[in-house]
Each structure stands twice: as structure tokens, then as C-alpha cells.
Backbone as CSV, one residue per row, in Angstrom:
resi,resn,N_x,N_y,N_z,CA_x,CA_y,CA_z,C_x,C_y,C_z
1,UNK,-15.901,21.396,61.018,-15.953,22.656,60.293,-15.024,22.565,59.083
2,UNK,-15.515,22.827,57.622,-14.410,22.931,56.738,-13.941,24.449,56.300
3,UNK,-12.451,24.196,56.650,-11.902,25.359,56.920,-11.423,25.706,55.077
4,UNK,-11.683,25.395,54.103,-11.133,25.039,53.075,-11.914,25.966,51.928
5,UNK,-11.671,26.833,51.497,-12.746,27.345,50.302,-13.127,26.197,49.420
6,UNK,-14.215,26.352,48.436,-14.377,25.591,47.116,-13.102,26.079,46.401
7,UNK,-12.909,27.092,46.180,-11.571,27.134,45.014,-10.328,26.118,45.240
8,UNK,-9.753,26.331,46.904,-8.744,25.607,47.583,-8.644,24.063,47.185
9,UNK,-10.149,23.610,47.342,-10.589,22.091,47.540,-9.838,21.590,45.801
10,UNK,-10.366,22.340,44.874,-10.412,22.040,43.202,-8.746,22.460,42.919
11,UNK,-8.448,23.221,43.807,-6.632,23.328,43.478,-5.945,22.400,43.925
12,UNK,-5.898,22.043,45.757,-5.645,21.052,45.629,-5.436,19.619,45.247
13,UNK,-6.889,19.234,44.166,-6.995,18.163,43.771,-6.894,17.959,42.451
14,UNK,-6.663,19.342,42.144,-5.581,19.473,40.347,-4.172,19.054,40.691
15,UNK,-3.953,19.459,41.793,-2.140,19.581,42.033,-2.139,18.086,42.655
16,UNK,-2.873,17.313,43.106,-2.793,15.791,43.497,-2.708,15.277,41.929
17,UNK,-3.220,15.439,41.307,-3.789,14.648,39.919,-2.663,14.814,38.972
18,UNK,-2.283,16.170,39.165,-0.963,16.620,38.028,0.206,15.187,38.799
19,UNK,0.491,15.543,40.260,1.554,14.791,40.756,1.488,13.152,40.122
20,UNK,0.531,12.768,40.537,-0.059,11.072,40.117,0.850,10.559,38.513
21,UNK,0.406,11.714,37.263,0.667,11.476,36.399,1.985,12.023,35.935
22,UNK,2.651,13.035,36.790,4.271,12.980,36.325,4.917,12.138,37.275
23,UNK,4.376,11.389,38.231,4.932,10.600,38.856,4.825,9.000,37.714
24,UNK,3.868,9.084,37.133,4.212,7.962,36.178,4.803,7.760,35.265
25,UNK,4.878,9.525,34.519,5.945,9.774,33.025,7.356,9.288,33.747
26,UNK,7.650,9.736,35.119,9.221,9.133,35.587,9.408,7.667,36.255
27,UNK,8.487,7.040,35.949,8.957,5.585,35.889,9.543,5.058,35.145
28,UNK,10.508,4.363,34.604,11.498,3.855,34.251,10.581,2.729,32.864
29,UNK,10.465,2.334,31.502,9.658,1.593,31.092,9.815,0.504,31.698
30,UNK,10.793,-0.061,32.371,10.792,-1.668,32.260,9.961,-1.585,33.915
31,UNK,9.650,-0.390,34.367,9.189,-1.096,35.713,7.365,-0.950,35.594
32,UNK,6.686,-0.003,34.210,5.686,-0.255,33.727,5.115,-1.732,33.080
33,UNK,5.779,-2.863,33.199,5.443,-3.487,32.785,6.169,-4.001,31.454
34,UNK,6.176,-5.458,31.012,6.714,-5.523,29.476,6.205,-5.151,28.570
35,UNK,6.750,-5.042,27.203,6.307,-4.672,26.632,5.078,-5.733,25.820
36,UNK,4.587,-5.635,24.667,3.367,-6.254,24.277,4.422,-7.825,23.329
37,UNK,4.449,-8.779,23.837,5.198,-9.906,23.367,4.893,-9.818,21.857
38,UNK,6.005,-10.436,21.029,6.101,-10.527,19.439,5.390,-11.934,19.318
39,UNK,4.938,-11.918,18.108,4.000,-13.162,17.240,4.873,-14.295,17.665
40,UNK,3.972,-15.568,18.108,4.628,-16.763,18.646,4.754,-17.763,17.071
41,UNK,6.126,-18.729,17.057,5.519,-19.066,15.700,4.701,-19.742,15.275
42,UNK,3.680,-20.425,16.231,2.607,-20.712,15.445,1.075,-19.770,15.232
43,UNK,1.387,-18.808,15.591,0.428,-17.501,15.713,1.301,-16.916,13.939
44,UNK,2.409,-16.726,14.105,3.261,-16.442,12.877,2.182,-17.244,11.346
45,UNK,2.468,-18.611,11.285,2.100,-19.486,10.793,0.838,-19.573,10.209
46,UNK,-0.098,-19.454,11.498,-1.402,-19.028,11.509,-2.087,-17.684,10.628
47,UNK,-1.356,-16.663,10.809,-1.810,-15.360,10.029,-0.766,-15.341,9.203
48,UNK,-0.051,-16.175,8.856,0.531,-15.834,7.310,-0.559,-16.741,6.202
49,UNK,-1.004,-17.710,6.439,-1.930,-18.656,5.954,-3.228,-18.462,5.640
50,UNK,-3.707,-17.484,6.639,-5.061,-16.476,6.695,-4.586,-15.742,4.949
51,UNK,-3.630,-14.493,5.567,-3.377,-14.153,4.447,-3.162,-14.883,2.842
52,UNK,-2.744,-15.648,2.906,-1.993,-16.471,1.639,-3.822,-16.769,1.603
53,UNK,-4.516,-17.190,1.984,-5.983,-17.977,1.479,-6.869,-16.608,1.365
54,UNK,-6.730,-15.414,2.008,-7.202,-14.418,0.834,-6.696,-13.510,-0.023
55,UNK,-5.310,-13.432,-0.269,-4.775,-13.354,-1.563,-5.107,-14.195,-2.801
56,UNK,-5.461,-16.027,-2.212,-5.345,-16.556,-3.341,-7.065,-16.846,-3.809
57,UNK,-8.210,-15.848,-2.925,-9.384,-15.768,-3.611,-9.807,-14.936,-4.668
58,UNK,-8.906,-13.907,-5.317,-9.249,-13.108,-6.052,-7.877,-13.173,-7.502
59,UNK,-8.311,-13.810,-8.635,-7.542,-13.624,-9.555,-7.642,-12.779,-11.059
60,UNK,-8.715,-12.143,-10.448,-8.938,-11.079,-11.636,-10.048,-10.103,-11.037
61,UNK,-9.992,-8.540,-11.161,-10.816,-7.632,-11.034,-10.989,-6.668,-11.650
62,UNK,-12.107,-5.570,-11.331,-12.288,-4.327,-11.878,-12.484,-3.498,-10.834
63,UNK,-12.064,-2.103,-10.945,-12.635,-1.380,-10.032,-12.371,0.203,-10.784
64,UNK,-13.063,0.712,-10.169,-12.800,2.737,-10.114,-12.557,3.153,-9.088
65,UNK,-12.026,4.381,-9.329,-12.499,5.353,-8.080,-11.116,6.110,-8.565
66,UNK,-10.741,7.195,-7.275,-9.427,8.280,-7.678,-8.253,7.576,-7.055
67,UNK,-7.679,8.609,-8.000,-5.794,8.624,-7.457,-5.332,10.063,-7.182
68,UNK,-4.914,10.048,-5.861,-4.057,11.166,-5.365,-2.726,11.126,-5.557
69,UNK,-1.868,12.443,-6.140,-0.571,11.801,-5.821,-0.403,13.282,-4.593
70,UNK,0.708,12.810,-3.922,1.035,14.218,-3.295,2.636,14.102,-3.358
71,UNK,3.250,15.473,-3.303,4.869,15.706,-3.049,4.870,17.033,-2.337
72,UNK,4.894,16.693,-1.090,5.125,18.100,-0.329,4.343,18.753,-0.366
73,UNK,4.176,20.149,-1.505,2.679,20.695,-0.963,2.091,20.315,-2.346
74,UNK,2.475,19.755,-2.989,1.709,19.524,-4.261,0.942,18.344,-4.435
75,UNK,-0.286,18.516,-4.617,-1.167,17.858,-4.700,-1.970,17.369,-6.244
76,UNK,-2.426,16.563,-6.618,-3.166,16.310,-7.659,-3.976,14.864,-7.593
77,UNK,-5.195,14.997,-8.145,-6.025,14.063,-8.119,-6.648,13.890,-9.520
78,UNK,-6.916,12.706,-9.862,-7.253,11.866,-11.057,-8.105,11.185,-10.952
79,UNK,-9.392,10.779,-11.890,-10.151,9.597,-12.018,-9.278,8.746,-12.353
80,UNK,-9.788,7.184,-12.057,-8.501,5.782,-12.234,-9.970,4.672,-12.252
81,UNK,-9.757,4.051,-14.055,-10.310,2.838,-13.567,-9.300,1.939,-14.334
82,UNK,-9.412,0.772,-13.554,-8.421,-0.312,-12.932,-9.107,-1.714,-13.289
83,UNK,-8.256,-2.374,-14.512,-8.550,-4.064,-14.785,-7.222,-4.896,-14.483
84,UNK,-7.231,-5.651,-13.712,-6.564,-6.598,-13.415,-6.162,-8.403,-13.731
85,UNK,-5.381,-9.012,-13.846,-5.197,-10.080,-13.501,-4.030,-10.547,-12.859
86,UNK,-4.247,-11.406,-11.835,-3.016,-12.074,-10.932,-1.946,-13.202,-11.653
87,UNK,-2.743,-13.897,-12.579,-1.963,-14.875,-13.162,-2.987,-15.509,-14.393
88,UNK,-1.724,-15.206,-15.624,-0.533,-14.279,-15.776,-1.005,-13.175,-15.326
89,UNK,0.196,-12.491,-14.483,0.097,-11.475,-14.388,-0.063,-9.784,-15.611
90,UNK,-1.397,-9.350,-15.259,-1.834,-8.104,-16.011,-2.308,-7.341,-15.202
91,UNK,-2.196,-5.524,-15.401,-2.786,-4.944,-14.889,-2.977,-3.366,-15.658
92,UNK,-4.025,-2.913,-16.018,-4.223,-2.201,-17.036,-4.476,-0.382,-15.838
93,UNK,-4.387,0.284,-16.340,-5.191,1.881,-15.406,-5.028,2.821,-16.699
94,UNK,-6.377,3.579,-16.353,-6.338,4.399,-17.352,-7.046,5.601,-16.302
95,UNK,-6.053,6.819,-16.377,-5.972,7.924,-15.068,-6.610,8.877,-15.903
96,UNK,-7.682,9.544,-15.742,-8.600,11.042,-16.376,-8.273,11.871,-15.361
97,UNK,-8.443,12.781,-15.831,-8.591,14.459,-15.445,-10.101,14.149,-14.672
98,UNK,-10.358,15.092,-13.626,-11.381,14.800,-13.019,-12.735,15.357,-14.218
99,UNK,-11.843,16.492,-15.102,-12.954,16.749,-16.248,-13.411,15.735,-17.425
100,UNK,-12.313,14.914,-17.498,-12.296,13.786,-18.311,-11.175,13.929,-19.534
101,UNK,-10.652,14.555,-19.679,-9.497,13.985,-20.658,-8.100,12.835,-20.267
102,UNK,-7.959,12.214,-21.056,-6.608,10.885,-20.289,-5.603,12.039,-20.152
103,UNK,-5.253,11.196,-18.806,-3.749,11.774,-18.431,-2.093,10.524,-19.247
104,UNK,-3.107,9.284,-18.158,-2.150,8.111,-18.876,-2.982,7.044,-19.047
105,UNK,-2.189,6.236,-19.923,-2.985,4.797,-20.062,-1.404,3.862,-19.381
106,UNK,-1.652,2.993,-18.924,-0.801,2.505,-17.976,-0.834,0.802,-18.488
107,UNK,-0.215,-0.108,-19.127,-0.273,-1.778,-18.632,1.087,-2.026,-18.719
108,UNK,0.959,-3.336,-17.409,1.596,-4.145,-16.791,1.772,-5.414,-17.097
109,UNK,2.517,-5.790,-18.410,1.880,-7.145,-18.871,3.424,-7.863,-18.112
110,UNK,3.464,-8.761,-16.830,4.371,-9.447,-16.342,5.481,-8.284,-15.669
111,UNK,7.031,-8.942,-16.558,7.515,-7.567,-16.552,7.966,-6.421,-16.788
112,UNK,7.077,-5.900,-18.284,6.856,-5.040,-19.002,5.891,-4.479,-19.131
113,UNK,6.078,-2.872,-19.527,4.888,-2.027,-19.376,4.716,-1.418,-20.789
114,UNK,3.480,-0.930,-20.718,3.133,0.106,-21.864,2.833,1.450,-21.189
115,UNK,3.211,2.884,-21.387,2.844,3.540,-21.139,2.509,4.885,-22.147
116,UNK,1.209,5.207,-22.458,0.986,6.057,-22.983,0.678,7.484,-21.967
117,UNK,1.429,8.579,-21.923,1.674,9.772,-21.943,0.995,10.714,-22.282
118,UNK,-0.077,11.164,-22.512,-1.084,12.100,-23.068,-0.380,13.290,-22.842
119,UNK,0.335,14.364,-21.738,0.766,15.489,-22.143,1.694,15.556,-22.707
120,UNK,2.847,14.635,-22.840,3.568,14.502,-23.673,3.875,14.094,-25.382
121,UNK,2.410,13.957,-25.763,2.125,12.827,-26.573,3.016,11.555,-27.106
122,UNK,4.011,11.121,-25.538,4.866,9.680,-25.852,4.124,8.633,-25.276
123,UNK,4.745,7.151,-25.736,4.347,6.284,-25.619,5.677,5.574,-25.066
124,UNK,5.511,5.146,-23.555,7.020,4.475,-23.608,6.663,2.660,-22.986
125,UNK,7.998,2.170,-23.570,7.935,0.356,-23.514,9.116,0.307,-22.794
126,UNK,9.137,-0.617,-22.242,10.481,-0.903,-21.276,9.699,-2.195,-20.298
127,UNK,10.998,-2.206,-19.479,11.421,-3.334,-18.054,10.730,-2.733,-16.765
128,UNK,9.357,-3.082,-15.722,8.980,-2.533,-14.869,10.563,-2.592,-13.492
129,UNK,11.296,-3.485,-13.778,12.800,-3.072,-12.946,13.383,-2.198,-13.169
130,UNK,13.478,-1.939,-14.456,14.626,-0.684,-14.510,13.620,0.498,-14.155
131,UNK,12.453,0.602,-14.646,11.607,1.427,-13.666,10.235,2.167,-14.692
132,UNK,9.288,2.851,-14.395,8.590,3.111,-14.859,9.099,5.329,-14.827
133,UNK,8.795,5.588,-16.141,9.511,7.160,-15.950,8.736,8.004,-14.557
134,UNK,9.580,8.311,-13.757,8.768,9.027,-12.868,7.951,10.009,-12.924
135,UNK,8.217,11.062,-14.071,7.365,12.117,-13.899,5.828,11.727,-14.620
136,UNK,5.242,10.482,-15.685,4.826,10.038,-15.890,3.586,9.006,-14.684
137,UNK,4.427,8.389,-13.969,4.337,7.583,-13.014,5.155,7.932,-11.685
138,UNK,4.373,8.501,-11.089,5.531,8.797,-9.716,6.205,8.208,-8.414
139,UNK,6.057,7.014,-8.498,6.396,6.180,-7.596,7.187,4.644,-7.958
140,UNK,7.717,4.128,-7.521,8.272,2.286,-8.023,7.370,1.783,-7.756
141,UNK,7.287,0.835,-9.046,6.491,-0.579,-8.536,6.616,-1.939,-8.995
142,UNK,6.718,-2.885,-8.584,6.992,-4.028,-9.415,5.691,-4.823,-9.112
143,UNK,5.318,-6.028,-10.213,4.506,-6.185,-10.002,3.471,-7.346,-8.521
144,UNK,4.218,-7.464,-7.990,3.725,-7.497,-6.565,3.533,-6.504,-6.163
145,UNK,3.947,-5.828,-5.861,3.379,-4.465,-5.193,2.533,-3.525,-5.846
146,UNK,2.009,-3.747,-7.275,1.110,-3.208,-7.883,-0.181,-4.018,-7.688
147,UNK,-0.472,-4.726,-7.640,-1.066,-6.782,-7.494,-1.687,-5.928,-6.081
148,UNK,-0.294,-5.848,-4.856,-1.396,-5.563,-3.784,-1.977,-4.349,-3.766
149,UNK,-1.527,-3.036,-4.447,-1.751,-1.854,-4.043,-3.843,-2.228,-5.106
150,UNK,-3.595,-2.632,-6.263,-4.481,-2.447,-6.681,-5.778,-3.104,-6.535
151,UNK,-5.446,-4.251,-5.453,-6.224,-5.269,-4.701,-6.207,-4.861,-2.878
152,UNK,-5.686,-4.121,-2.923,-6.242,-3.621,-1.810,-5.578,-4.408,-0.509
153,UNK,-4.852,-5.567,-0.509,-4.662,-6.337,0.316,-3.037,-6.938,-0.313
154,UNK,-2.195,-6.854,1.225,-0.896,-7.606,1.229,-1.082,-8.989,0.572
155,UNK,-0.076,-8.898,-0.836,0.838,-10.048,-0.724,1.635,-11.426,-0.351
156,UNK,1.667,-12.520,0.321,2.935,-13.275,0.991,4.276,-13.684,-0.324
157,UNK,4.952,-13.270,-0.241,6.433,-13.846,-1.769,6.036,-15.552,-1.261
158,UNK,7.394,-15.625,-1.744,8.423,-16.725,-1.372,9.568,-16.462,-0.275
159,UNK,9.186,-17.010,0.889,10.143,-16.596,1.612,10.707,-17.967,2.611
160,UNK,12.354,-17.350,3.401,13.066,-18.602,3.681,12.294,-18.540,4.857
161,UNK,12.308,-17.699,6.116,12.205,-17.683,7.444,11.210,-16.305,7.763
162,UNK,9.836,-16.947,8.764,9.431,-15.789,8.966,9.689,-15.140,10.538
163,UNK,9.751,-14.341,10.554,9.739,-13.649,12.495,8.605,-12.502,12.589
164,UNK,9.028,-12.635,14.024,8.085,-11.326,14.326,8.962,-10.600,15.750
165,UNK,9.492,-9.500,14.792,10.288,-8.620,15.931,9.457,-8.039,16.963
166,UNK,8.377,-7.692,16.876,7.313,-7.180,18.161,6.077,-7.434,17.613
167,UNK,5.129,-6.977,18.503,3.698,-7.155,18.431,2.975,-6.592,17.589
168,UNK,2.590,-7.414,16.393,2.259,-7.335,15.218,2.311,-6.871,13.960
169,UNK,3.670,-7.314,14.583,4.732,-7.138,12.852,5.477,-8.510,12.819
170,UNK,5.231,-8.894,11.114,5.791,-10.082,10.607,7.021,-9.699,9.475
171,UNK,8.403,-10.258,9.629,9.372,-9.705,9.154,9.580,-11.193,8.183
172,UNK,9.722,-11.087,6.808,9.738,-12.196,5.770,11.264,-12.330,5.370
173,UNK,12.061,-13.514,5.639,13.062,-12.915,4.986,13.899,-13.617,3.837
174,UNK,14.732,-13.669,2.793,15.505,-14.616,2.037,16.209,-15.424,2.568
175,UNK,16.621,-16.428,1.896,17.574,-17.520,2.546,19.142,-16.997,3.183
176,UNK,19.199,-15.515,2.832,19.895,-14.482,3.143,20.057,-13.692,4.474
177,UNK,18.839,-13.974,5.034,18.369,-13.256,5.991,18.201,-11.661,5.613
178,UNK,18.023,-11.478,4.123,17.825,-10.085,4.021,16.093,-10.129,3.530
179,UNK,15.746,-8.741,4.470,13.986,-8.499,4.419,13.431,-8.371,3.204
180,UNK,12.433,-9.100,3.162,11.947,-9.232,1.548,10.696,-8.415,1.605
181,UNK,9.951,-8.919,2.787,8.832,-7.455,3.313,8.484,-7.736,4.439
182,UNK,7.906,-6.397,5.069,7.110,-6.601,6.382,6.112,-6.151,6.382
183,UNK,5.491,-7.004,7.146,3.681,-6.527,7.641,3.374,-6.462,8.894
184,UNK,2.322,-5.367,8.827,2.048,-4.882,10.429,0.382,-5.574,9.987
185,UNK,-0.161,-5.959,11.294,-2.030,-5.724,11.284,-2.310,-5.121,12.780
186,UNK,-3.242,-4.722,12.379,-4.244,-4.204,13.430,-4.732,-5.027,13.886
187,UNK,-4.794,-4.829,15.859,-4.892,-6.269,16.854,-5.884,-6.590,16.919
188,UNK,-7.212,-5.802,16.299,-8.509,-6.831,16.661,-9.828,-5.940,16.087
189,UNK,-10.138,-6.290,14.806,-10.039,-7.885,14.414,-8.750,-8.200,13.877
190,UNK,-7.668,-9.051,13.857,-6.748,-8.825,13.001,-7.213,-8.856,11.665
191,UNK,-6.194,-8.031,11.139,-6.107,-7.642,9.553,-5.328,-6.579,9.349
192,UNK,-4.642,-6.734,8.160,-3.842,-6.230,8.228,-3.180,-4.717,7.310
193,UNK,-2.166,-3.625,8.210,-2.424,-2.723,8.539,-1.399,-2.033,7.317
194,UNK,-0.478,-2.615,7.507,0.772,-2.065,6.199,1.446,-3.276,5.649
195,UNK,2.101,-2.634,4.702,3.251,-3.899,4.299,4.536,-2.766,3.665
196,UNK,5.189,-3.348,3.559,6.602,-2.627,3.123,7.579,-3.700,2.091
197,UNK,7.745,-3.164,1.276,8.483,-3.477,-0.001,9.936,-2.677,0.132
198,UNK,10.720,-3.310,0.895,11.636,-2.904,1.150,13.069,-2.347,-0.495
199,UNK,13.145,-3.693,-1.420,13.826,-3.572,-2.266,12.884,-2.238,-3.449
200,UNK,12.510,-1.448,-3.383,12.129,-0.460,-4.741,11.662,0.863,-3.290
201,UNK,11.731,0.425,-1.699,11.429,1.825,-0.892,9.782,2.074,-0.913
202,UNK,9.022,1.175,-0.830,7.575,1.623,-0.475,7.036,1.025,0.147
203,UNK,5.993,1.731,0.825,5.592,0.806,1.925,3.879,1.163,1.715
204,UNK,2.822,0.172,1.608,1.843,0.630,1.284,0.696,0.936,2.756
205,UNK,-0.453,1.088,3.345,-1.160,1.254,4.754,-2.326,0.871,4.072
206,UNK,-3.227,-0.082,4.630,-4.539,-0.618,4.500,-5.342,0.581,5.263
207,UNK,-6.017,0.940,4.616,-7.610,1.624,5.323,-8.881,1.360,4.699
208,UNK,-9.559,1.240,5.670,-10.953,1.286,5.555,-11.506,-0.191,4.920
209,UNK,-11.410,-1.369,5.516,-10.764,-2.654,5.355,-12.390,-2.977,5.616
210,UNK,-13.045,-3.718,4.116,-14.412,-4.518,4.412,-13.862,-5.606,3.715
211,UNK,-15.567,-6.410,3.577,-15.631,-7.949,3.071,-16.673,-7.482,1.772
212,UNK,-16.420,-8.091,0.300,-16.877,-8.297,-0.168,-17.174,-9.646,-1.289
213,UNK,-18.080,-10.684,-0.285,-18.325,-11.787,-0.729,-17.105,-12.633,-0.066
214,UNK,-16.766,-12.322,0.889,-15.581,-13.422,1.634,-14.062,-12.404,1.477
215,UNK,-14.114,-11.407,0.408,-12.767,-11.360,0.083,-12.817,-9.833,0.815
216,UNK,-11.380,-9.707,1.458,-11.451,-8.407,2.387,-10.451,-7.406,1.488
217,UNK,-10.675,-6.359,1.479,-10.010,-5.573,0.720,-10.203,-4.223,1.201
218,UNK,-9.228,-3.230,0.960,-9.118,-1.795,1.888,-10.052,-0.683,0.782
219,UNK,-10.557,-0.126,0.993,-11.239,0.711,0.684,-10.078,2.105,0.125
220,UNK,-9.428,2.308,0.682,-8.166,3.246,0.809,-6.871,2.471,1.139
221,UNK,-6.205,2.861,-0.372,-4.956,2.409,0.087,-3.781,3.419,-0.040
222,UNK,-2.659,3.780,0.871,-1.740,5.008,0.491,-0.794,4.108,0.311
223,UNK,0.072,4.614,-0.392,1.424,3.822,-1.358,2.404,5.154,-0.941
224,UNK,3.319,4.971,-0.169,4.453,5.614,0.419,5.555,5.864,-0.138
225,UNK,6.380,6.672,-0.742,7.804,6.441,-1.663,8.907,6.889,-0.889
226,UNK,9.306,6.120,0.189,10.093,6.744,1.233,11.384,6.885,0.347
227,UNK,11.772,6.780,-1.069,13.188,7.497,-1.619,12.813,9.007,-1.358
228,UNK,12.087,9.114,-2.599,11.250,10.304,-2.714,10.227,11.285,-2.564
229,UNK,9.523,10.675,-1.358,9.005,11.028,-0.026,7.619,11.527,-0.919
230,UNK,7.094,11.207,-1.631,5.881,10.888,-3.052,4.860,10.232,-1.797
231,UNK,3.625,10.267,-2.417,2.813,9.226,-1.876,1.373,8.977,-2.563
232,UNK,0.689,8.142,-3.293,0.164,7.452,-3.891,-1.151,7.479,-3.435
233,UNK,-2.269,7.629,-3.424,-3.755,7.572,-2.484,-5.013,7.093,-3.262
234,UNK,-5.489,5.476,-3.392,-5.870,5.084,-3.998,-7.493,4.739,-3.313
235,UNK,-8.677,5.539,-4.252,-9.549,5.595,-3.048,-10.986,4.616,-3.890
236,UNK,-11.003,3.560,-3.735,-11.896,2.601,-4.444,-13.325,2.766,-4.065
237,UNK,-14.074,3.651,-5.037,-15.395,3.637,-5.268,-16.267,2.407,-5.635
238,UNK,-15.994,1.899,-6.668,-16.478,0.708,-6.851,-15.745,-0.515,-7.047
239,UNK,-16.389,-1.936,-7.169,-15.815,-2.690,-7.401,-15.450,-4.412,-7.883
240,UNK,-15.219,-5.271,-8.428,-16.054,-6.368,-8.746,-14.741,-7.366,-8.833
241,UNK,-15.217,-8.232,-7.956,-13.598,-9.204,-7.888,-14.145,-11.107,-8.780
242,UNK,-13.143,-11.225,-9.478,-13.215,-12.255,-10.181,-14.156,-12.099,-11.088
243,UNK,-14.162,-10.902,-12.287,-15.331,-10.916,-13.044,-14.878,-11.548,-14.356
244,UNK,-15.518,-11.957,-15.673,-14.978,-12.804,-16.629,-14.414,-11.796,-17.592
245,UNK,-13.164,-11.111,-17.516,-12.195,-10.285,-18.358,-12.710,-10.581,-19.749
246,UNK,-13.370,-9.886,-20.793,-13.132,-9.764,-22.608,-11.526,-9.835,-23.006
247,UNK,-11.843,-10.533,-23.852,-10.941,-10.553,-25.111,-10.541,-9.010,-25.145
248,UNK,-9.100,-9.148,-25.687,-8.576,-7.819,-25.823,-8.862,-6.439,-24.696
249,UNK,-9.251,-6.628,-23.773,-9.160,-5.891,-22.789,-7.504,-5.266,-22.057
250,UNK,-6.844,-6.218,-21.982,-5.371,-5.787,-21.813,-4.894,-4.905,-23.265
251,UNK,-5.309,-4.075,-24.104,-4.743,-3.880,-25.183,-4.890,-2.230,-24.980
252,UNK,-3.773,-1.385,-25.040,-3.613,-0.353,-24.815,-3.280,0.470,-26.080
253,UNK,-4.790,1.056,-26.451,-4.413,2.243,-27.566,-3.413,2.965,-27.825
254,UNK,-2.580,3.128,-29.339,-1.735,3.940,-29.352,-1.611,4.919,-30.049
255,UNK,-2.171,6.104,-29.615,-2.083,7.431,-30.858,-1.169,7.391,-32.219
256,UNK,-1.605,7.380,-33.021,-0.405,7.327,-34.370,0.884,8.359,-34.247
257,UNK,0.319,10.106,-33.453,1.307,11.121,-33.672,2.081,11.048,-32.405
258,UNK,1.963,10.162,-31.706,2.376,10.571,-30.277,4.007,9.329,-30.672
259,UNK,4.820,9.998,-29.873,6.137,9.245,-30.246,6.470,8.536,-29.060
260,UNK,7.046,7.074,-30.087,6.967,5.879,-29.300,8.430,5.819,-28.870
261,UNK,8.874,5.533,-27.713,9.944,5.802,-26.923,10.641,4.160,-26.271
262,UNK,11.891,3.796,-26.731,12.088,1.920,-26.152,12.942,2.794,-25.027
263,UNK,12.477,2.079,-24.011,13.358,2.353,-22.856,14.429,1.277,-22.992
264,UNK,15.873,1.624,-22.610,16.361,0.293,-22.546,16.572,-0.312,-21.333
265,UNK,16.969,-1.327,-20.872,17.165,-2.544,-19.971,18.315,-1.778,-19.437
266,UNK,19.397,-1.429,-19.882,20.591,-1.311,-19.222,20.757,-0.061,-18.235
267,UNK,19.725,1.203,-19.052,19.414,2.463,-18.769,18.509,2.592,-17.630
268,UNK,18.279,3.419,-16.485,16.646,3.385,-15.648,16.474,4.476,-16.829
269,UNK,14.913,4.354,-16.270,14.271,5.545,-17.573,14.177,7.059,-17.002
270,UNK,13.917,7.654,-18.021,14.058,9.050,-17.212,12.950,9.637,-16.569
């Protein structure tokens, strides 16, 4: 005979089920098991090499699509199309109003920039180290970290020693032992997930990661400004890798009335 209502039966076996799982939140971690082991070094070795052989398939591109910036609750979005080269290093952007008037014209020739200013009508020249003016440009970048943000895909420097403090993160470092960058990937398929530019504070996140023609590149990339807590959202509509760059294509128009501004070397800019 079951002496038990239906309601009784479904309470009791909520209140079994609740027990099960706060009986597991109070297990101790180390008696759940270890944790997920860090990159062995020839697994290290292995996916730094992956990387380095598709970084070094793409040395010149084009692409479009928008730029988000955000700061807290402020938001703004821009058309951005984007010419590149890896070596010598160039990299050109020219940011519209989604209606179409320029906001900026932007190049990166090595490590100097041109920047033309449209609401301001200035034009400023300077050192991409001492920095690019923020309210102009809102984030740091040097040109590695422009290289990957605008290619969609991490970087490898020059580095002394690599590690891997946990499971799937690679820590790069100087003959210093100070971090030059780190990269995370995603466990399967690997590829990879962030990187961090520790010396200028940004850290960029791969999304939406295809193949086009062998070469893998993120569809979405966010560019992080952990000084200034900024963040960058680069969303690639189209795109064409290794196409044959024109003559004078790196050459950035300069309004006659708009005033030309030398940043200096010794100064960051304002």
C-alpha cells in the first residue's frame, strides 16, 4: 500500500536532490579532483608555432565593417574601412559617421602616425609610444597590437621563455622574466581566445573565429583598455587578405584649413 501522497513523493525528492548538490558545493576543491593541468612544453611549442605560421600567412589586407567604442554608458559607433601592411609595417583607417561624414583618418606608418581630426579640424604627427591623443583615438596601441587587433588574430614578439601557468594560457616572457603578453585559446578546436598586451594595459578577445582561404581570423574583435576601462569593438563585414596594395594608398589627405599639430617625443599627447 503507498501510504505517500503524489505531492509528498515530489517533495521528498526535491529535498533529496537539493541535499546531493549542497553536499557537493561543501566539498573542499582539492577533494573534487585536480584541477585542469597547464600546457606541457612541448604542447607549449606546438601552439606557439601553429600560431607564428598563421600570423606569418597574411602580409597585407583590406577590410570594412564598424567600430564601437564604449565608456561606461557611453556608447558610439562608426563605419571603419581598414588597409593594412605587416612589413614594413602600415596601417591606414578611415572612421565615418554611420551617415557618412569622416570622423578620423588614422595612419600608422612604423612608429609614427598621422592623424587627421575632422571635428576638430587638426591634424596631429607624433611617436605611436608617447601615444596617440585620446579623445581623438581612445585607447593605446602600438603597432603590434594594432597588426593583431586589425587582423583579427594574436601576434607571437620575440620572446626569452615561454610557460603556461594553467590550462590554456601561454605566459611570454623577456629575458627579464617580465610578461611581454599572454594568450588564452579555447580548448577545442584550439584557437585562440585573448591576448593581453600587458606594457600600454590592453587586452584584446577573439570572437567569431573562421577560415578564409587557410587564414583564420575573428570576425569580432573587442580591444579592452583596462587603464581606462574604454573598450574598442571591431566588427568585420568584409574582407580580403594579401590583396596587391596601389601606389599611394598609405597617403593620408590633409585639409589645407585644418591645423597641423607636432606632438612632441618628450610630451604624451593630449
Amino acid at each position: 500500500m503507498n501510504l505517500m501522497p503524489g505531492g509528498s513523493r515530489f517533495l521528498l525528492f526535491f529535498c533529496c536532490l537539493s541535499a546531493v548538490f549542497l553536499l557537493q558545493a561543501c566539498i573542499p576543491p582539492a577533494l573534487l579532483g585536480p584541477p585542469a593541468p597547464p600546457y606541457s612544453e612541448d604542447q607549449i611549442h606546438a601552439i606557439l608555432d601553429q600560431v607564428t605560421a598563421q600570423q606569418n600567412l597574411v602580409n597585407t589586407l583590406f577590410c570594412t565593417g564598424t567600430l564601437t567604442f564604449k565608456q561606461g554608458a557611453k556608447e558610439q559607433e562608426a563605419n571603419i574601412t581598414i588597409v593594412g601592411k605587416k612589413s614594413p609595417f602600415q596601417v591606414k583607417m578611415e572612421i565615418t559617421h554611420p551617415w557618412g561624414p569622416p570622423i578620423v583618418n588614422l595612419l600608422i606608418d612604423n612608429d609614427r602616425f598621422t592623424l587627421v581630426f575632422f571635428p576638430e579640424k587638426r591634424i596631429f604627427l607624433g611617436s605611436v609610444k608617447k601615444g596617440i591623443p585620446q579623445r581623438s583615438f581612445p585607447v593605446p596601441l602600438d603597432p603590434s597590437a594594432m597588426w593583431a587587433f586589425v587582423r583579427g588574430y594574436p601576434p607571437v614578439p620575440e620572446y626569452k621563455k615561454a610557460i603556461s601557468p594553467g590550462k590554456g594560457i601561454i605566459s611570454l616572457l623577456d629575458k627579464k622574466n617580465n610578461l611581454l603578453q599572454r594568450l588564452a585559446f579555447y580548448p577545442s578546436p584550439l584557437r585562440p581566445q585573448s591576448c593581453s598586451f600587458p606594457a600600454i594595459g590592453i587586452t584584446q578577445y577573439y570572437e567569431g573565429l573562421e577560415k578564409d582561404g587557410g587564414v583564420e581570423f575573428a570576425r569580432k574583435v573587442i580591444l579592452k583598455d583596462t587603464v581606462h576601462e574604454g573598450s574598442l569593438i571591431l566588427k568585420v563585414k568584409h574582407t580580403l587578405f594579401n590583396p596587391r596594395l596601389p601606389s599611394g594608398v598609405f597617403q593620408v589627405a590633409k585639409p589645407e584649413k585644418f591645423k597641423t599639430i607636432v606632438l612632441s617625443r618628450e610630451a604624451p599627447a593630449p
